[in-house]
MARLUMZA-139150 format. One record per residue: residue number from 1; y, z, x of N, C-alpha, C in turn. Coordinates in steps of 0.02 Angstrom, whole numbers, m for minus. Each point is the difference from the previous one (the first is absolute). Layout:
<rs>
 resi    nyy    nzz    nxx   cayy   cazz   caxx    cyy    czz    cxx
  NUM      Y      Z      X      Y      Z      X      Y      Z      X
...
</rs>
This chain:
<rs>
 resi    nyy    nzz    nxx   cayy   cazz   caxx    cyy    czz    cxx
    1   1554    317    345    m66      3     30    m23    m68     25
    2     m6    m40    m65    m11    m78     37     27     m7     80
    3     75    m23      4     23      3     45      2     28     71
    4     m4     69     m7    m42     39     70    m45    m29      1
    5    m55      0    m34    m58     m5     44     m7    m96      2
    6     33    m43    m18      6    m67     34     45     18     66
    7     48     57      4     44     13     67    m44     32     44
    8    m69     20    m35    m29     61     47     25     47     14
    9     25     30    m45     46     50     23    m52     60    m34
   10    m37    m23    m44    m49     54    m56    m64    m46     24
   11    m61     35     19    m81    m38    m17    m29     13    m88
   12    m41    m37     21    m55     m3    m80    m68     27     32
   13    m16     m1    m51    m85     48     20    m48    m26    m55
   14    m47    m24     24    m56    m23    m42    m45     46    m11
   15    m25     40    m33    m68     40      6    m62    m10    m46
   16    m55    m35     60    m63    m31    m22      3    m55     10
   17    m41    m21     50     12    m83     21    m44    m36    m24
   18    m30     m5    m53    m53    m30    m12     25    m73    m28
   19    m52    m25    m31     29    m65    m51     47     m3    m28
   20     30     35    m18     80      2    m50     57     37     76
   21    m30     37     20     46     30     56     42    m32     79
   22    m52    m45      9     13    m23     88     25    m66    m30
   23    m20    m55    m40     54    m48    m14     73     32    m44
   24      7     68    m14     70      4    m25     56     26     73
   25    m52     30     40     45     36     62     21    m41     40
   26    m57    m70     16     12    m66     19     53    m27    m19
   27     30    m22    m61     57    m24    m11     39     15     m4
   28     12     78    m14     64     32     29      4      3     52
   29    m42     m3     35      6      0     73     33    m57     43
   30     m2    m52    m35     20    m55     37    100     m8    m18
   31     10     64    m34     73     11    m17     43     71     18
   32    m45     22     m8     10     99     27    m57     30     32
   33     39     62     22    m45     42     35    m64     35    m22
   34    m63     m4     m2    m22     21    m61    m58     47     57
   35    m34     64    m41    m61     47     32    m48    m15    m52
   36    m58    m29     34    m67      4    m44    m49     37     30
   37     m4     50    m75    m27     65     13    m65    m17    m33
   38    m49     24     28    m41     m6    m29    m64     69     44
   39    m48     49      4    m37     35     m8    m78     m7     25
   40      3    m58     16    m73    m32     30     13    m22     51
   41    m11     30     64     26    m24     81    m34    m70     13
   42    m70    m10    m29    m19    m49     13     37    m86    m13
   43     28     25    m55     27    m49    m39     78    m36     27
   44      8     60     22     75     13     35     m9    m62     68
   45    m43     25     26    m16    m25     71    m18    m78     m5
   46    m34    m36    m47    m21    m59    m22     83    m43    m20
   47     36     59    m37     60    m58    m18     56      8     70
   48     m3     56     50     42    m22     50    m43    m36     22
   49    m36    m35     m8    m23    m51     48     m4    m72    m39
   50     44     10    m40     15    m79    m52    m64    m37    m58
   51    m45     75      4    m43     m5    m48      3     35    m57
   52    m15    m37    m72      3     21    m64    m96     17      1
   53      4     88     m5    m64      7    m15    m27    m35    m80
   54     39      1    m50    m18    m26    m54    m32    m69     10
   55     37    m32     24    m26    m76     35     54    m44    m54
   56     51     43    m15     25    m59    m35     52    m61      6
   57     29     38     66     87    m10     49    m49    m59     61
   58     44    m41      6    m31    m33     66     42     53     64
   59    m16    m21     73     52     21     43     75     m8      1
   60     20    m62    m25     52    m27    m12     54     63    m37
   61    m30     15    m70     21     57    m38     17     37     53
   62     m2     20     57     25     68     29     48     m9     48
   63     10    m76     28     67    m20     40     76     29    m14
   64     30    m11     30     54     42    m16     37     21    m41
   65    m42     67    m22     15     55    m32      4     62     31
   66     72     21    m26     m7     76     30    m10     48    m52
   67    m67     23     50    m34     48    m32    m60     36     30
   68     11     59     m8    m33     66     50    m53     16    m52
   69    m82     m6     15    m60     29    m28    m16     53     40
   70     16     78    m52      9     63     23    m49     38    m64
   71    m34     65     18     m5     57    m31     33     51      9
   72     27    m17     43     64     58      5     46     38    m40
   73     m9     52    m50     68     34    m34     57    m15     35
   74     11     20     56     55      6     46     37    m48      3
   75    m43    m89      3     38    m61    m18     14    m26    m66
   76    m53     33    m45     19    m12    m77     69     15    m17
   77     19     60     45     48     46    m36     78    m51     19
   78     m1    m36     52     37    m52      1     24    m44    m60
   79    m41    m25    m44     m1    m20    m70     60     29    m53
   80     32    m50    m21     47     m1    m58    m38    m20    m68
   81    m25    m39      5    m35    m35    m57    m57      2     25
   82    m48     41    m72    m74     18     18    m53    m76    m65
   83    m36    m36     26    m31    m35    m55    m66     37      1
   84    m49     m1    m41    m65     46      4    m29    m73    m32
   85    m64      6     26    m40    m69     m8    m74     35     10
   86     m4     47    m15    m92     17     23    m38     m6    m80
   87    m63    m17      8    m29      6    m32    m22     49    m57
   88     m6    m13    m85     m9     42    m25    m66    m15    m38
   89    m52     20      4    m71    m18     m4    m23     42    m53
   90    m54     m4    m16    m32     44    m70    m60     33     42
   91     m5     72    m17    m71     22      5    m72    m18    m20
   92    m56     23     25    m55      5    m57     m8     11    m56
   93     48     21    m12     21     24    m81     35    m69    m48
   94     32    m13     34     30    m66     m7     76     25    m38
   95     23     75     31     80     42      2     15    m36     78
   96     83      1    m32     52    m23     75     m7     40     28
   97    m15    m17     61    m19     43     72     93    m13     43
   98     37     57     m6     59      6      7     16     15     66
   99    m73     16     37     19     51     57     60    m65     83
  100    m33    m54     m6     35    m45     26     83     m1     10
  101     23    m21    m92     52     m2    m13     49     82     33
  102    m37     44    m26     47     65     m2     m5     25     90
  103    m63    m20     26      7     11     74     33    m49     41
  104     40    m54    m35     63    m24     11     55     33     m4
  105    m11      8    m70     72     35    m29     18     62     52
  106    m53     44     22     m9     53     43     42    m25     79
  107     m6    m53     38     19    m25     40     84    m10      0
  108      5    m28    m56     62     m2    m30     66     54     21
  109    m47     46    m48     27     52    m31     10     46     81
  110    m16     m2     50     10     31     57     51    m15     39
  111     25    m88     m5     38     m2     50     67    m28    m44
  112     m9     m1    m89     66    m27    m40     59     34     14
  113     58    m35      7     68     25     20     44    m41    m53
  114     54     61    m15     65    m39    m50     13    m63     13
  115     m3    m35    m51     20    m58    m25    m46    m61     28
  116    m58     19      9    m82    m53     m3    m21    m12    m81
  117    m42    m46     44    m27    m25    m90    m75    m13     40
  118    m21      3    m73    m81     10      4    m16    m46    m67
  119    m58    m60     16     m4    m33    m42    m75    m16     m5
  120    m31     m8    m59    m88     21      0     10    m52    m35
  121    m61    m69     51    m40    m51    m33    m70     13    m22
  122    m51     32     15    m44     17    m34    m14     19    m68
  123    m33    m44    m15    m29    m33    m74    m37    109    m37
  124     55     15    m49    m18     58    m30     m1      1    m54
  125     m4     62    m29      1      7    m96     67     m2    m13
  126     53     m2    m68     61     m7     17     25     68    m31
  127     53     43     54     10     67      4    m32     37     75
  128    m32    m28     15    m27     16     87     53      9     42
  129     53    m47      5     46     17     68     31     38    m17
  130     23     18    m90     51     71     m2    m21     43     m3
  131    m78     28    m32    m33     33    m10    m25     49     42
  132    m35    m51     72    m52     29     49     35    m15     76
  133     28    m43     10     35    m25     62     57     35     18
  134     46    m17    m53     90     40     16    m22     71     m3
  135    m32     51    m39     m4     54     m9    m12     22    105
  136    m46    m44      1    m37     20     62     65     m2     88
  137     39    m69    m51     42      3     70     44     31     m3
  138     32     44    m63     40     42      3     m7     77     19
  139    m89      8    m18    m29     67     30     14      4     88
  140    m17    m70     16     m8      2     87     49    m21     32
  141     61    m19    m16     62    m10     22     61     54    m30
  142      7     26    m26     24     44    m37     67    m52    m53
  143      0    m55     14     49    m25    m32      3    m23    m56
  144     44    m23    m68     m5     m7    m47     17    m77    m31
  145    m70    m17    m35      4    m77      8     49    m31    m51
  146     30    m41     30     71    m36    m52     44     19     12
  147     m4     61     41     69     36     33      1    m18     79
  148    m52     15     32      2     14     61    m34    m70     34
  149    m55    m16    m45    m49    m68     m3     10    m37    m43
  150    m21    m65     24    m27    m42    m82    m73    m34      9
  151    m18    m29    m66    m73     m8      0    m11    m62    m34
  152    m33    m40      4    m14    m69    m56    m65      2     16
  153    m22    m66    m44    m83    m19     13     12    m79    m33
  154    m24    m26     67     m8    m82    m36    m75     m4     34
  155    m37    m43    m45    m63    m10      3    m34    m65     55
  156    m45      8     37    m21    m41     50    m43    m58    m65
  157     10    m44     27    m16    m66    m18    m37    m45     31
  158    m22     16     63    m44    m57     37    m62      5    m23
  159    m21    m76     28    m74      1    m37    m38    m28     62
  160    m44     61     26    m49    m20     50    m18    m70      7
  161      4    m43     52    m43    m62      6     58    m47    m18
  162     64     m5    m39     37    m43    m31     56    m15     57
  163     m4    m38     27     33    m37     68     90    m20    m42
  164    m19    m21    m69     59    m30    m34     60     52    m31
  165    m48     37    m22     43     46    m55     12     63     59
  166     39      8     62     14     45     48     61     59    m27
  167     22     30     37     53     56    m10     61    m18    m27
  168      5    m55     30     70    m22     m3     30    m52    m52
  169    m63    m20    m39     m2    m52    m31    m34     41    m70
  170      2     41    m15    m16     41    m62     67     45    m25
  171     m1    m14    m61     88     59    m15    m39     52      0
  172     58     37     13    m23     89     m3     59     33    m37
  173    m59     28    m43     25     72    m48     12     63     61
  174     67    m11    m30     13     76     31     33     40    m60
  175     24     52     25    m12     69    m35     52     60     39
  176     26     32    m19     36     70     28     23     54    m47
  177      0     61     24     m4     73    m45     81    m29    m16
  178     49    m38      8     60      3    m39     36    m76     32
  179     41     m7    m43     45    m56     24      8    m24     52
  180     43     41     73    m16     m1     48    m46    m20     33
  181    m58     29     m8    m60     13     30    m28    m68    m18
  182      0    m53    m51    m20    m43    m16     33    m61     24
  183     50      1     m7     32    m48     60     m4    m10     59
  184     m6     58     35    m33     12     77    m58    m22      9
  185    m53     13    m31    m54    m17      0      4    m89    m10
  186     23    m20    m47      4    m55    m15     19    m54     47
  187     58     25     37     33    m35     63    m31      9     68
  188    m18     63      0    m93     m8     62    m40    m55      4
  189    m38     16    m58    m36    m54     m5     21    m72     m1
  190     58      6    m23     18    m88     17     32     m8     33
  191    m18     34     70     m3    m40     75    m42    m24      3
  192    m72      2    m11    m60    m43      4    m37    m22    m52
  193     35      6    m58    m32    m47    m58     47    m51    m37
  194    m26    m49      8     42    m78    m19     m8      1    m66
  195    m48     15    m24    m16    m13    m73     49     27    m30
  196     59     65     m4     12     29    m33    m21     55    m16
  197     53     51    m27    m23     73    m24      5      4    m64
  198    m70     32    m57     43     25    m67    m15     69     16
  199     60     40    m29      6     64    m23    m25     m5    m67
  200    m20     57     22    m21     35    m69     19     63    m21
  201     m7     29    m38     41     38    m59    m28     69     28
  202    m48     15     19     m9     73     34    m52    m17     31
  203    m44     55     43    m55     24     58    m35    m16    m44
  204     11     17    m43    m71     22    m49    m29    m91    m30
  205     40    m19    m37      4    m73    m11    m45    m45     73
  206     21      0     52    m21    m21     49    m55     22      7
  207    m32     45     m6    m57     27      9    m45    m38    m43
  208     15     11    m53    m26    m12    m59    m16    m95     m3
  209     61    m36     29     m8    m68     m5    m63    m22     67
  210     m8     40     56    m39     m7     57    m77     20    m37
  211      5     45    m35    m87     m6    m15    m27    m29    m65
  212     46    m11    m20     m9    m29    m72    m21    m94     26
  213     35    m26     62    m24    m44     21    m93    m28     14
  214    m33     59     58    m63     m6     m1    m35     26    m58
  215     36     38    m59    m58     23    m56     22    m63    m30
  216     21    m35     m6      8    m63    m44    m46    m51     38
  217    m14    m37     34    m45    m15     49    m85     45    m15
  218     20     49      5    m66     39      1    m25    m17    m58
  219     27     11    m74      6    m28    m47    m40    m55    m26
  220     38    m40      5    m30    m87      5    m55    m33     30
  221    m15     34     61    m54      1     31    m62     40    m13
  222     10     52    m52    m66      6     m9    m19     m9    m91
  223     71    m29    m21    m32    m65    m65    m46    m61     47
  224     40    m10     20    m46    m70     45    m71     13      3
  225     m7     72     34    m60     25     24    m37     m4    m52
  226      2     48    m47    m32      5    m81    m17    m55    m35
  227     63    m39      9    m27    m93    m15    m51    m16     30
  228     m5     m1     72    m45    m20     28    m67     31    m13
  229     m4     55    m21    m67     53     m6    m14    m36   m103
  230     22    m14    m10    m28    m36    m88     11    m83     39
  231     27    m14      6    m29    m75     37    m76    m13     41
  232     m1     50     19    m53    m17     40    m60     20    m53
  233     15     50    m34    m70      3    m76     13    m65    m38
  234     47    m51    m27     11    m66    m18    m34    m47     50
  235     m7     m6     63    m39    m46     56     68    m53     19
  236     74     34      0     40    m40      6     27     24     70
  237     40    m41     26     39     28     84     69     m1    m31
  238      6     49     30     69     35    m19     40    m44     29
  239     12    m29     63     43    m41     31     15    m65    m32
  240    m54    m27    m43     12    m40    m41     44     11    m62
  241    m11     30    m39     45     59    m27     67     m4     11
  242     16     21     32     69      1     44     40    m58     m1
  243    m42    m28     30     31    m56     34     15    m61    m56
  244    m19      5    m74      0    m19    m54     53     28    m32
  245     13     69     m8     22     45     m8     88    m12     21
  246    m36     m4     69     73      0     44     41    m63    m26
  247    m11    m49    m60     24    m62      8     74     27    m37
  248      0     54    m47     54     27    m46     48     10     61
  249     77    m11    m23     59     20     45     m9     74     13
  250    m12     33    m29     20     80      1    m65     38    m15
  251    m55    m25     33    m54     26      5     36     68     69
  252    m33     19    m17     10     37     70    m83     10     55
  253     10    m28     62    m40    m11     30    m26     61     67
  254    m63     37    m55    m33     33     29    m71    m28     18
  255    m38     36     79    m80    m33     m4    m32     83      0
  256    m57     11     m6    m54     57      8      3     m3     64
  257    m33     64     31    m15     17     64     m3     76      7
  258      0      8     52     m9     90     22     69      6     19
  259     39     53    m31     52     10     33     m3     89     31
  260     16    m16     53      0     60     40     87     m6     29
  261     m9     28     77     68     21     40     35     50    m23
  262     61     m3     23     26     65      4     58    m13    m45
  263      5    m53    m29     48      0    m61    m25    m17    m66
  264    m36    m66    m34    m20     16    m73    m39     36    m28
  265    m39     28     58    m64     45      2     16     56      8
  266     65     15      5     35     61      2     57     34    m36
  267     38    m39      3     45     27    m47     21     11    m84
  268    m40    m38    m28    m28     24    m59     m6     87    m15
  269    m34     17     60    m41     71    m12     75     44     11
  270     44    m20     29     50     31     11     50      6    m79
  271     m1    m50    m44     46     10    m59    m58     29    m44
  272    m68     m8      4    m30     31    m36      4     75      0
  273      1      0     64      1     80     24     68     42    m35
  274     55    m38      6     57     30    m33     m4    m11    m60
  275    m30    m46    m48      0      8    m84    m61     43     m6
  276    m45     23     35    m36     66    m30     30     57     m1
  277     60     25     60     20     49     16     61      7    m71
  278      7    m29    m20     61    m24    m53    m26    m21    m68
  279    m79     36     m9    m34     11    m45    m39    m85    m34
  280     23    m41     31    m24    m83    m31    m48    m12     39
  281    m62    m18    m22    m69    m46     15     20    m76     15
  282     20    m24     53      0    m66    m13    m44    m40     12
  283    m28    m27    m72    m61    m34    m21    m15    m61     31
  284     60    m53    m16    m13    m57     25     m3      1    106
  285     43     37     13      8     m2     60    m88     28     32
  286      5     54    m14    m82     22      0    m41    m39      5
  287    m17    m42    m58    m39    m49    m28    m23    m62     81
  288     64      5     m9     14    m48     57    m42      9     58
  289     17     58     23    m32     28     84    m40     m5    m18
  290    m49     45    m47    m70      4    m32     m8    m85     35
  291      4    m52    m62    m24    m60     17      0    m19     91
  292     64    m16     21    m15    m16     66    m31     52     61
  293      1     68    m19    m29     44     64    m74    m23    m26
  294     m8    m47    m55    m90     17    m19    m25    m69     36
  295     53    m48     14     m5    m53     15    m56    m17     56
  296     m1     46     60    m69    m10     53    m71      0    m26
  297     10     52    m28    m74     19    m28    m27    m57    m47
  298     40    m25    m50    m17    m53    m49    m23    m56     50
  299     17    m12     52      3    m78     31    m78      9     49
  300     m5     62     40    m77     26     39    m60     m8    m75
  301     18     34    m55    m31     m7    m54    m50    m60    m12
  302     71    m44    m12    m35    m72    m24    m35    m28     48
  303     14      0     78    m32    m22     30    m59      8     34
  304     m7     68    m43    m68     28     48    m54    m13    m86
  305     36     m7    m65    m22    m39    m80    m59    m75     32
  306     68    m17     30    m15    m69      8    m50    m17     59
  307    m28     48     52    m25     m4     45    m63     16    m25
  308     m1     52    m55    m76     20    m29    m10    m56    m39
  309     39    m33    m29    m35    m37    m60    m10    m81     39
  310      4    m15     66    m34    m28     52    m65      6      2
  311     m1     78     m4    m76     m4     m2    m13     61     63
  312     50     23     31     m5     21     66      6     69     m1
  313    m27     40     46    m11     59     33     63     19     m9
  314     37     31    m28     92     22     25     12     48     62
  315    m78     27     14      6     67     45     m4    m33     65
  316    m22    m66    m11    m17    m37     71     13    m56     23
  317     73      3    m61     64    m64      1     54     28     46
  318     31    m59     28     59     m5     54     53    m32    m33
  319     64     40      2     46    m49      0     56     15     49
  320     41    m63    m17     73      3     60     59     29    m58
  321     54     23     15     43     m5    m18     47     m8     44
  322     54    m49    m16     51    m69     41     74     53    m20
  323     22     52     37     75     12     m2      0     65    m37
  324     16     49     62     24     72    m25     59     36     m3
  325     46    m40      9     73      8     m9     32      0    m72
  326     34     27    m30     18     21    m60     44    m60    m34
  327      4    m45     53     44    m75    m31    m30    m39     51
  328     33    m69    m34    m31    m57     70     69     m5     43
  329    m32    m24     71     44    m11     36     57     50     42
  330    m42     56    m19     27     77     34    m48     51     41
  331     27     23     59    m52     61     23    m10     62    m36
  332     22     11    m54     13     58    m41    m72     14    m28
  333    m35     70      4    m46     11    m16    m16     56    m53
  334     94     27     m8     m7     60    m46    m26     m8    m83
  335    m17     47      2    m31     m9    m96    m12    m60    m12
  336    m65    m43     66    m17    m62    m41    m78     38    m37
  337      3    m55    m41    m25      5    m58    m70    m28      1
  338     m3    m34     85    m57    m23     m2    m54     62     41
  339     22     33     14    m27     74     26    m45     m3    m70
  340      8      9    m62    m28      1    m67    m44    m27      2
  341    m19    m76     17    m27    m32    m17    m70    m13     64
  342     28     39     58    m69      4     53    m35     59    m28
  343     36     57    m20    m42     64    m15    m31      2    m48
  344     19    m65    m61    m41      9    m59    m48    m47      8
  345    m24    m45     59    m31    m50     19    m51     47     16
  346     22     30     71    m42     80     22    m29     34    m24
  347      9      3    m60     m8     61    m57    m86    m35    m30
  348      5    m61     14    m73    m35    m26    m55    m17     45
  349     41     38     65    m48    m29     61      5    m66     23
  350     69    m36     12     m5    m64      0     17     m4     56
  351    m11    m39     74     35     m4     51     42    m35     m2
  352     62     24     25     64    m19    m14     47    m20     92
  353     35    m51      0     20    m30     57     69    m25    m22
  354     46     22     37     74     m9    m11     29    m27     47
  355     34    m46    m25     28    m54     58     86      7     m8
  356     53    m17     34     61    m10    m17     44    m29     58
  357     24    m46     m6     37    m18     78     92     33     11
  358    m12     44    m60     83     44     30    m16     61      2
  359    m46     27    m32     m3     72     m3    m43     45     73
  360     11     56     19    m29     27     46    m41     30     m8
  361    m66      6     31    m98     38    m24     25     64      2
  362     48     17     55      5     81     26     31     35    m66
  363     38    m18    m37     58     12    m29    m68     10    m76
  364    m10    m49    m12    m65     m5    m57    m46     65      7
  365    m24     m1     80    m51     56     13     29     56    m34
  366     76     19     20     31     44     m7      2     27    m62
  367     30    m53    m45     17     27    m62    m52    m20    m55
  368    m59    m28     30    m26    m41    m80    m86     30     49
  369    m10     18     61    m58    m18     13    m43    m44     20
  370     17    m73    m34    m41    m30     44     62    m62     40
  371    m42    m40     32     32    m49     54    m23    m62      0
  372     57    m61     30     m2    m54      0    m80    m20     48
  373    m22    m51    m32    m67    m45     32     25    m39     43
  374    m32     20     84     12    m49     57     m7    m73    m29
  375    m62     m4    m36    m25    m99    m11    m20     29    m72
  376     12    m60    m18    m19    m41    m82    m60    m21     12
  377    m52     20    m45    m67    m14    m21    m16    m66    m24
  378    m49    m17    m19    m17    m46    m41    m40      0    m44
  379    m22     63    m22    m68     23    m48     54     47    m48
  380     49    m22    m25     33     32    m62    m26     m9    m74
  381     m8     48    m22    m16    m16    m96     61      1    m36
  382     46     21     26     77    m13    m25     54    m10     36
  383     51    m19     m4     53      1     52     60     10    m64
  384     41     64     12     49     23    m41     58    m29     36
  385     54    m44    m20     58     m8     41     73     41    m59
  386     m6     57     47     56     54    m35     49    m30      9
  387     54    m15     36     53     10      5      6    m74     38
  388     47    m55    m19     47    m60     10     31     m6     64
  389    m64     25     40     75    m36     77    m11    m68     11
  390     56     m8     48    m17    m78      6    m37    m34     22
  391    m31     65     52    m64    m38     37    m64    m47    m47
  392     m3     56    m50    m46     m9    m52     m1    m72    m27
  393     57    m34    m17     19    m41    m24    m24    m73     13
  394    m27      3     56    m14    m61     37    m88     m9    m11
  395    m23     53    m18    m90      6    m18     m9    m31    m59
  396    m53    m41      3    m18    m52    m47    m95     31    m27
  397    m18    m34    m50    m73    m14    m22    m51     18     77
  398     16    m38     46    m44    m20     38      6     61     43
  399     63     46      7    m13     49     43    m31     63    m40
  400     14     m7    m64    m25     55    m37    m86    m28     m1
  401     m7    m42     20    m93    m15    m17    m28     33     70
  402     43    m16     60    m33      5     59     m2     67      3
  403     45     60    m30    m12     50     14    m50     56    m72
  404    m13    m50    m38    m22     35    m63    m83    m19     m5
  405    m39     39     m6    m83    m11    m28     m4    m57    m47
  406    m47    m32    m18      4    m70    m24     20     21    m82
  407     m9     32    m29     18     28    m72     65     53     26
  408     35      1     36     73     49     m5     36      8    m28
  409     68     48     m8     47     m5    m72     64      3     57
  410     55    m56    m36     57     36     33     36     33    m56
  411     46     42     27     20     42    m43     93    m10     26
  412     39    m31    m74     51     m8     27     50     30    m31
  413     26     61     22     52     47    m49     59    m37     10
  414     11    m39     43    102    m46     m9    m14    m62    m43
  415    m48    m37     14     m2    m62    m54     13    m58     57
  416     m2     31     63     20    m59     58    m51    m56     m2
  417    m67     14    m24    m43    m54     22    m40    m26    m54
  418     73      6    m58    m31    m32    m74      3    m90     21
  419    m66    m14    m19      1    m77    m12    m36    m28     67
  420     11     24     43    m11     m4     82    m87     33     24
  421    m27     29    m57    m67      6     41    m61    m16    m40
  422      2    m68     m7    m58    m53    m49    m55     25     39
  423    m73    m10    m32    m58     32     24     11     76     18
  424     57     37     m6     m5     79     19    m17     25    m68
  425    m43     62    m10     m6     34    m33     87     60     14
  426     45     m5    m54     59     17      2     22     45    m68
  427     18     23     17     55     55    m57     55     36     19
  428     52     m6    m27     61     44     m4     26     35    m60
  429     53     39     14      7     54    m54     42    m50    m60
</rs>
């Protein structure tokens, strides 16, 4: 397999171009023939034209590579090697919303022919690709997987915004329903990954090592958080804390914040979801989300605490909040967390003004309701700075005065502007 498709003699197929998807079709691309499939014409149309709708690829990323952006079954079906890269998101319920993944698998499953492989990076519970996926491509192809097909799952690894830690420069777990199948897979992928491949011991294992990653993360971060929520009844800053803290070798170095997006804020709910079905409550993991999904609300809280005990009207207080993107230094707007923290602002009657220099108003309108502020005020009673971009970084004392009422609060959930705003009325988590 390797071999054909470096001869081109076999294509690859990406399906779901998103953040994990269009930089993996990209680099195979710049070695084999590859189809990126993806379901949103709009999106399609933006990357033949050397644009990454994500915003994460410069133009450069799309130079010569061959590679056809199609919705086409008809050109899918060209495909030897299928990778699946779409999104697997949680409901309102906060159950894996599967319909993504399996209306892949569905795609799949229409145009699979003897002796393809089909390989699922999307972050699942572990037992998903044998469980819910293969069943499905063997219903819609009539063929029998391990006989006719094979299947692995190695887990996507990129991290939105991280310029350093790219595709190619991260090892990858891979995975296959048998011996064979794991080697193949293994030697795919390292046409475009330098780092190295580990195998691992089954699908399931792989699965299991991919989400066990962000619930560990998820984890740690909302001890931090909890720290920070009894620190702040002590009158201490958590960042101080830390950073004291941090002096031990093997501290392990977590900060508080809102965590949202579409991975620590998510996949948690996905192993939770499978240890209820398998009769286990998992407590600590639970515990966890509890703490950080509560994380918005606690932070609008204090600051609307701290705005009354000013002395002030709260119903006829203004504030800004600085960054609605779910990390710094990304256009990504899914499951941010600061959506939380305008509606519980809202919730008190507070006028609320959102600023961000990566994120899009339309996109906000869309999914959260409200939208980015043409101009920055200067009659603020608070100014919340959510989220660490870099722009942020460069604002001092004197810009937080010019835009804040003469008694204002800044409010700093990263810890960026500890030490840095003498004469500000200041707090962080």
């Amino acid at each position: 397999m390797q071999r054909e498709l470096l001869d081109k003699k076999k294509k690859l197929a990406v399906l779901g171009l998103g953040y994990v998807g269009l930089p993996i079709a990209l680099e195979f691309a710049r070695k084999t023939s590859v189809i990126g499939f993806d379901i949103n014409e709009g999106r399609l149309e933006k990357m033949r034209q050397g644009v990454d709708p994500s915003g994460e690829l410069h133009a450069d990323a799309f130079k010569g590579c061959d590679i056809k952006f199609t919705a086409s079954l008809d050109e899918l079906r060209e495909a030897s090697f299928f990778i699946v890269t779409v999104p697997t998101p949680i409901d309102e319920h906060n159950l894996p919303d599967l319909k993504p993944l399996l209306g892949a698998t569905r795609f799949i499953g229409q145009v699979l022919k003897k002796g393809d492989y089909v390989v699922y990076e999307s972050t699942v519970y572990p037992g998903c690709t044998e469980e819910d996926c293969v069943p499905l491509l063997e219903e819609l192809s009539g063929l029998k997987a391990g006989t006719d097909f094979k299947f692995g799952y190695s887990p996507e690894r990129i991290n939105p915004g991280d310029h350093e830690h790219t595709i190619t420069k991260i090892l990858k777990v891979v995975s296959g329903c048998d011996k064979d199948a794991l080697e193949t897979v293994a030697d795919v992928y390292s046409i475009i990954v330098q780092a190295g491949v580990f195998k691992a011991s089954s699908v399931k294992v792989a699965e299991a090592a991919k989400i066990i990653e962000n619930t560990q993360r998820d984890v740690n971060i909302a001890l931090m958080n909890e720290l920070s929520i009894i620190f702040n009844k002590m009158g201490i800053n958590t960042y101080d804390v830390l950073e004291a803290a941090g002096t031990k070798w093997n501290f392990i170095r977590m900060q508080p914040g809102l965590v949202g997006g579409h991975c620590i804020g998510v996949d948690p709910y996905y192993l939770t979801y499978k240890a209820q079905a398998l009769g286990y409550h998992a407590q600590v993991i639970n515990s966890g989300r509890y703490v950080n999904d509560s994380m918005g609300f606690y932070v609008a809280k204090q600051t609307v605490k701290k705005i009354i005990a000013a002395g002030k009207d709260v119903s006829k207080s203004k504030v800004l909040v600085m960054g609605a993107t779910f990390k710094e230094n990304v256009e990504d707007i899914r499951n941010s967390k600061v959506a939380d923290v305008v509606k519980e602002l809202q919730s008190y009657s507070v006028a609320v003004d959102v600023t961000d220099p990566r994120a899009d108003s339309g996109d906000l309108k869309h999914e959260y309701g409200f939208e980015l502020v043409n101009a920055i005020s200067n009659d603020y009673d608070a100014i919340i700075v959510t989220v660490g971009h870099d722009e942020y970084k460069a604002y001092d004392a004197e810009w937080m005065r010019n835009h804040l009422k003469a008694d204002g609060l800044v409010v700093d959930l990263k810890g960026i502007y500890k030490h840095k705003m003498n004469g500000v009325n200041y707090w962080s988590l």
